[in-house]
Backbone bond lengths (Angstrom), bond angles and torsions (degrees), N, CA, C in turn:
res aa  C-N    CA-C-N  psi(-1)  N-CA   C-N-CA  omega(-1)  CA-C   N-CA-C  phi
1 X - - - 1.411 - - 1.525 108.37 -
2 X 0.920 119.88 136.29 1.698 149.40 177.80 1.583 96.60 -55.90
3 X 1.376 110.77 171.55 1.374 122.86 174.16 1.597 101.88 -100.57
4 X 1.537 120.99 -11.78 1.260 127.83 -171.88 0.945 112.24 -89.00
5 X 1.773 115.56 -20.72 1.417 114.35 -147.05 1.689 78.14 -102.43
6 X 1.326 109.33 -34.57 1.566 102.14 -162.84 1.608 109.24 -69.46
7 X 1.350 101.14 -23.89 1.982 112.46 177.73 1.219 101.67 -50.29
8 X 1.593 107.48 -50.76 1.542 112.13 -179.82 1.193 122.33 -95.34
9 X 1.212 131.39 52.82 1.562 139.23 147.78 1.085 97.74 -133.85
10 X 1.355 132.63 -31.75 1.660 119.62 161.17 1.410 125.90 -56.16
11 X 1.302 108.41 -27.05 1.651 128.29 173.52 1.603 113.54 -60.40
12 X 1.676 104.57 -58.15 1.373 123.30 169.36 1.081 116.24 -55.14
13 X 1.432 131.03 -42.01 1.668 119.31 -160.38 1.833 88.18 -98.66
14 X 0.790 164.25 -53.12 1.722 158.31 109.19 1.420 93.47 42.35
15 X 1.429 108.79 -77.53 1.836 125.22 178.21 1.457 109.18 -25.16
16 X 1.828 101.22 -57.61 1.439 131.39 -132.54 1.692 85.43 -78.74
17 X 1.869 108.18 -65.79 1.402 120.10 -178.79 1.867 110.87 -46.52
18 X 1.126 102.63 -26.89 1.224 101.59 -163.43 2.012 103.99 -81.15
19 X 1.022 126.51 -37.06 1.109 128.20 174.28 1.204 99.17 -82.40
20 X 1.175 152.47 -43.96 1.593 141.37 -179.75 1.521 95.26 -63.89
21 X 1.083 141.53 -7.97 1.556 121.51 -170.24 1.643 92.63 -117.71
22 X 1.356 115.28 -19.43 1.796 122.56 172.14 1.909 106.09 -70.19
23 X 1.317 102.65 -36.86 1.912 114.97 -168.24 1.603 81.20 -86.03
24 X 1.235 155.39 -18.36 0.950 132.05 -137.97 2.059 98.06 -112.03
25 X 1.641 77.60 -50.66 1.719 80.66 164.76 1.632 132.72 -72.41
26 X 1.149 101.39 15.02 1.221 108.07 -159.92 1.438 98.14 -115.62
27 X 1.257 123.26 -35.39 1.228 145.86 156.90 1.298 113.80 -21.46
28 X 2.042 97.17 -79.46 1.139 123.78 173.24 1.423 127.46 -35.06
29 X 1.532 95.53 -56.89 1.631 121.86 161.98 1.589 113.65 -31.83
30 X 1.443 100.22 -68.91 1.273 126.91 169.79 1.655 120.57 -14.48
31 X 2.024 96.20 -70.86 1.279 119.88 -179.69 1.564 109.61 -82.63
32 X 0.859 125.95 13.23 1.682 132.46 173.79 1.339 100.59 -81.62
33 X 1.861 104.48 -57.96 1.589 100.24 -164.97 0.884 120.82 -86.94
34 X 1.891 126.94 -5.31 1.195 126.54 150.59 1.722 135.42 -42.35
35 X 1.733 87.70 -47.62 1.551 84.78 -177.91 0.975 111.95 -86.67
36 X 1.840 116.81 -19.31 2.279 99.80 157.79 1.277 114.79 -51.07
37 X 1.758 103.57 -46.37 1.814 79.59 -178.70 1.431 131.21 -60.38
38 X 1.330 97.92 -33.16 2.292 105.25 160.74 1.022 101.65 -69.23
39 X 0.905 154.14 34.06 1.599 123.79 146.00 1.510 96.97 -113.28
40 X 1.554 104.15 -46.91 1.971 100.88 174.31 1.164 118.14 -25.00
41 X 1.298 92.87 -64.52 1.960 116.32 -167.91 1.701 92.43 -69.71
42 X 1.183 137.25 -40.03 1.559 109.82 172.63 1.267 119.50 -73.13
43 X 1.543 137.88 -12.80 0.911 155.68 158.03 1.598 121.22 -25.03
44 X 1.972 79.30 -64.60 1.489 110.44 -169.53 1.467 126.06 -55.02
45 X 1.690 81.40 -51.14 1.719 120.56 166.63 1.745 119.87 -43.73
46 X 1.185 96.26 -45.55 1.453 103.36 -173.53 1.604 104.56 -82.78
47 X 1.667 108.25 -42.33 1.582 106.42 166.88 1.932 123.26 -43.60
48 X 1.081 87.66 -56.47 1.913 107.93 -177.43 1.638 116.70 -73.20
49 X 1.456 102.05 -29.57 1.146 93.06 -159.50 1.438 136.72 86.49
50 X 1.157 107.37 -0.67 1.963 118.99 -160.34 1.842 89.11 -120.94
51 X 1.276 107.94 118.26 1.418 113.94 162.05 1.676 137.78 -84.34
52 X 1.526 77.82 -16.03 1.672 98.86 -172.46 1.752 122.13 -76.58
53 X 0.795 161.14 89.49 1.430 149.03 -160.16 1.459 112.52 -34.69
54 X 1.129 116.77 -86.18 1.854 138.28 -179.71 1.486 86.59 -34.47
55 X 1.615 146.35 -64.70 1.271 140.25 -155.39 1.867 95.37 -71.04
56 X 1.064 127.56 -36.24 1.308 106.59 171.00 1.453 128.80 -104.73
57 X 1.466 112.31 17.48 0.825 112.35 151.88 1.744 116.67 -74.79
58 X 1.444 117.65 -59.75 1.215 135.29 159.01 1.901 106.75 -20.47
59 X 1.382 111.78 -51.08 1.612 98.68 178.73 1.062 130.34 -76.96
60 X 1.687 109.35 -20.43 1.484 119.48 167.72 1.553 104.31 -80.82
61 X 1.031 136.66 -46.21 1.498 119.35 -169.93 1.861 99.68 -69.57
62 X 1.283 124.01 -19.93 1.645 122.30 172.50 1.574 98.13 -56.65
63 X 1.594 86.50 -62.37 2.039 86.77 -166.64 1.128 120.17 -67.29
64 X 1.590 121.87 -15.40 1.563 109.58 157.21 1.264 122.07 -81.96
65 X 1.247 129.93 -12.24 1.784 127.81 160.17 1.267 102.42 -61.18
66 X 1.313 137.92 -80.18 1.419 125.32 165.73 1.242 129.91 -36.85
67 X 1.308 133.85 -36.77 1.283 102.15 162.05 2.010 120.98 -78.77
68 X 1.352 124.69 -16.64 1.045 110.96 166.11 1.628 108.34 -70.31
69 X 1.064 123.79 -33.81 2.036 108.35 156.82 1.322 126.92 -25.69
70 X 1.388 94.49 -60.96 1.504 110.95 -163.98 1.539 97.91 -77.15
71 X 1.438 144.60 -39.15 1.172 133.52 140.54 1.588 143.82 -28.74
72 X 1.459 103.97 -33.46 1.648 115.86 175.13 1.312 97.04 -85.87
73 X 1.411 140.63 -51.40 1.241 155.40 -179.65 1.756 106.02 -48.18
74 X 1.249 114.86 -62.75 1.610 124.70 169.74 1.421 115.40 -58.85
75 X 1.439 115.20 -19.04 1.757 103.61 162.67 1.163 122.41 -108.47
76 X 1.479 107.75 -1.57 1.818 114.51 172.55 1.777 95.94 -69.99
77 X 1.285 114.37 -39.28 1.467 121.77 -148.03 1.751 94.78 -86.87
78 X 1.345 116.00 -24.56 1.548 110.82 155.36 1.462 130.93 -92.06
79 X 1.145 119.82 -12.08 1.310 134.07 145.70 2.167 101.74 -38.17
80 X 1.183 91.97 -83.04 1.034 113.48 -176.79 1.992 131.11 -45.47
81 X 1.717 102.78 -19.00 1.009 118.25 146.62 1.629 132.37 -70.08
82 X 1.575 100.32 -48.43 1.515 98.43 -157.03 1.879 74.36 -80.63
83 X 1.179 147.30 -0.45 1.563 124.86 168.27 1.785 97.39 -66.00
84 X 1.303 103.53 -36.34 1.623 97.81 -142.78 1.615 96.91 -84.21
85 X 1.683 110.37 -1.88 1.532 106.90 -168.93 1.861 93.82 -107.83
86 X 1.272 120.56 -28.73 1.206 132.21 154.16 1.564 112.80 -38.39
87 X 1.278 121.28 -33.82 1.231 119.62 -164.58 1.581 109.87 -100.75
88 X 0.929 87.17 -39.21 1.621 102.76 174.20 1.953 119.93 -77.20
89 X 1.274 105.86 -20.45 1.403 105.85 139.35 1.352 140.62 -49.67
90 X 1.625 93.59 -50.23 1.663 107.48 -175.37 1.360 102.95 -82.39
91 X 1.466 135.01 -8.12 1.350 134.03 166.81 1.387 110.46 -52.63
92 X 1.682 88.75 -68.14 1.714 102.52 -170.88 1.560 114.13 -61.89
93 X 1.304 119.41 -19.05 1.520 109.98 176.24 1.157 106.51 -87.48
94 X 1.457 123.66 -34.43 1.730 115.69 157.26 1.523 134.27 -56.11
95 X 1.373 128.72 -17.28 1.129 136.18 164.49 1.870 98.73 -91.83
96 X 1.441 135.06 -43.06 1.403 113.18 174.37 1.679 90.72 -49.89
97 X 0.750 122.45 -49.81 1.711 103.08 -141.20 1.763 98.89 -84.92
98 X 1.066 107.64 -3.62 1.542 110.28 156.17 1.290 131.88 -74.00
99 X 1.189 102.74 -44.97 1.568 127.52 174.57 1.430 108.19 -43.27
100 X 1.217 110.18 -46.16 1.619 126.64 -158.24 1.520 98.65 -104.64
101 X 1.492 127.43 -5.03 1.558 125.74 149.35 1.095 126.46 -79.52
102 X 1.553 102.30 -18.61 1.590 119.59 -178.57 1.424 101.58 -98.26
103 X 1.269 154.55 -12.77 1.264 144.70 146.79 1.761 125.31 -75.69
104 X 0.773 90.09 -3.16 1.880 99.88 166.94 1.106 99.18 -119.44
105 X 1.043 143.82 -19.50 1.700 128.79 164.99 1.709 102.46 -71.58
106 X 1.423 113.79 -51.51 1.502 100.34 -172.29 1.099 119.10 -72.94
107 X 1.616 128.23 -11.86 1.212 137.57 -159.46 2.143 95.69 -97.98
108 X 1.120 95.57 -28.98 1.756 107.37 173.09 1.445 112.90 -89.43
109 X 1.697 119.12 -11.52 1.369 114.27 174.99 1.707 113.08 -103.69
110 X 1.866 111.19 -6.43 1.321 112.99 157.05 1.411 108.30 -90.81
111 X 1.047 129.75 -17.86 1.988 136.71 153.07 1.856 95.45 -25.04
112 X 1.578 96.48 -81.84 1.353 107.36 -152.93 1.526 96.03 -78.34
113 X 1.315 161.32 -40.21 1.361 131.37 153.92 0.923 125.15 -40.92
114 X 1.224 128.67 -47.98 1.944 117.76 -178.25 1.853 97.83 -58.00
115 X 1.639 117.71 -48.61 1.383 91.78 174.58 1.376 148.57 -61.15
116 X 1.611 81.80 -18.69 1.536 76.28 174.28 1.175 111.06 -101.30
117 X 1.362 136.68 -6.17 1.302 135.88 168.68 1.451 123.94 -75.42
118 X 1.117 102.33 -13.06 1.879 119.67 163.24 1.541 110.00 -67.89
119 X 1.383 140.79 -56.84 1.248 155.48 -178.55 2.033 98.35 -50.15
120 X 1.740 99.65 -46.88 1.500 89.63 -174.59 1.409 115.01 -92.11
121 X 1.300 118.69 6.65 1.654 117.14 168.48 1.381 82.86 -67.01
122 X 1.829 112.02 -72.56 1.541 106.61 -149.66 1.559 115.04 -37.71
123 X 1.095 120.05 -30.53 1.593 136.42 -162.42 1.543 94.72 -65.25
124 X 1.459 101.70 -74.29 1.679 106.42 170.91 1.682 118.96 -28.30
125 X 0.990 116.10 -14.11 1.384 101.31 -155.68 1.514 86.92 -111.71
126 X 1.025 136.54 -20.62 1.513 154.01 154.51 1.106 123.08 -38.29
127 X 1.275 116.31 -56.46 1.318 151.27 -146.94 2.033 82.87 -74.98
128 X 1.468 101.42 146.27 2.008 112.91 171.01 1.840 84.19 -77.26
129 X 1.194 74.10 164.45 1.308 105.24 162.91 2.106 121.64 -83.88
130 X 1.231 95.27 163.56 1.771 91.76 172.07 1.468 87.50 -57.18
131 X 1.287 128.58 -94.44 1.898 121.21 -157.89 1.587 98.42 -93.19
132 X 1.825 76.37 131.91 1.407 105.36 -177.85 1.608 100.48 -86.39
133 X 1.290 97.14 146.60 1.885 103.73 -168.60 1.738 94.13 -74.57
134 X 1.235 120.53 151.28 1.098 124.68 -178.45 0.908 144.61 -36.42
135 X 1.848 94.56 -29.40 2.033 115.98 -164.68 1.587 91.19 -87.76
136 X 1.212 141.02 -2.71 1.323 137.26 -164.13 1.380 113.49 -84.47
137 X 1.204 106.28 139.06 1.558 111.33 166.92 1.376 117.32 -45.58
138 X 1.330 114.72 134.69 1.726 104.36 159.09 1.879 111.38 -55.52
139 X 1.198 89.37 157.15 1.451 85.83 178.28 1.626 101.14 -119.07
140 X 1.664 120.56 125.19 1.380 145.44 -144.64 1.573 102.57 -106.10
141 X 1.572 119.82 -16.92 1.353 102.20 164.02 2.041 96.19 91.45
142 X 1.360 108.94 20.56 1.606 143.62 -171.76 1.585 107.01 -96.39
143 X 1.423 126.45 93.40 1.753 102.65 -173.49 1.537 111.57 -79.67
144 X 0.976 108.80 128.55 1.739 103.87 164.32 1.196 112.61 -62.74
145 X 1.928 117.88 128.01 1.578 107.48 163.91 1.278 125.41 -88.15
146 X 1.660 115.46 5.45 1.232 109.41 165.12 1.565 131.72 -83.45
147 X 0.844 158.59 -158.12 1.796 146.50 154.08 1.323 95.03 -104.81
148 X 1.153 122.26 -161.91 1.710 140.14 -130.39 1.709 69.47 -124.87
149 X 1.186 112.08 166.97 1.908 122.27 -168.56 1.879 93.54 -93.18
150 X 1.335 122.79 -29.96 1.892 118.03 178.27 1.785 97.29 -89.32
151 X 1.179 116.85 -33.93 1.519 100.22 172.85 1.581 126.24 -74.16
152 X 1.310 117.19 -12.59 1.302 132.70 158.72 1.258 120.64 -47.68
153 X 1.889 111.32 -54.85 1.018 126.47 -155.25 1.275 90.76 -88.83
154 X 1.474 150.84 -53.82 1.171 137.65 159.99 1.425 140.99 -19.58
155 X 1.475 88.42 -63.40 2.074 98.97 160.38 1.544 119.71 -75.79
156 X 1.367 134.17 -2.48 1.106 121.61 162.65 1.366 119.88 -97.94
């Protein structure tokens, strides 16, 4: 054998050791995360109570359907608020803006009483008295079609 040939079987088995000691840790590696996952899963086991795999798998995929329920359900039900607080906004800006139709209406319906209650002072003041002073005409039960000479001046 050559000195070349031997470079290169020293090269090769170098190669050789070197991947058997790469497969080897890897192995190791391998069997590390196995027995985390056994201990998890006995963990789990002892948490739940369920020894069986498929049966707890089966309870976790239940309890995550229910809780995605209870999730669709919890945003229908806020959906369903901000409508009902939405609505109740547009209440209260419909009663402000009532409020404030209803103060110019009452403020325009003491308008039109004082006016017309102005016309019937003047009247009052027109008006005989219970006793007529002596110098007065009887009064015959005769309507005048004219008005009184200050109620004239009022309505014209």
């Amino acid at each position: 054998m050559s000195l070349e040939e031997e470079a290169a079987l020293k090269r090769a088995v170098n190669k050789g050791a070197w991947e058997l000691a790469t497969q080897g840790a890897a192995r190791t590696a391998g069997m590390e995360r196995v027995q985390s996952y056994e201990e998890a899963f006995a963990r789990i086991q002892e948490a739940t109570g369920l020894a069986d795999t498929d049966e707890l798998v089966a309870k976790f995929i239940e309890s995550e359907d229910k809780n995605f329920k209870m999730f669709k359900y919890l945003n229908e039900l806020n959906a369903e608020i901000e409508k009902g607080e939405a609505e109740i906004s547009e209440i209260k800006a419909e009663m402000e803006k009532f409020r404030g139709q209803d103060k110019g209406a009452a403020s325009q319906r003491k308008r039109l009483i004082k006016e017309m209650q102005a016309p019937c002072f003047v009247c009052s003041l027109q008006r005989p008295t219970a006793q007529a002073p002596p110098s007065a005409a009887p009064d015959r039960g005769v309507a005048s079609s004219s008005p009184p000479p200050r109620i004239r001046l009022l309505v014209a």
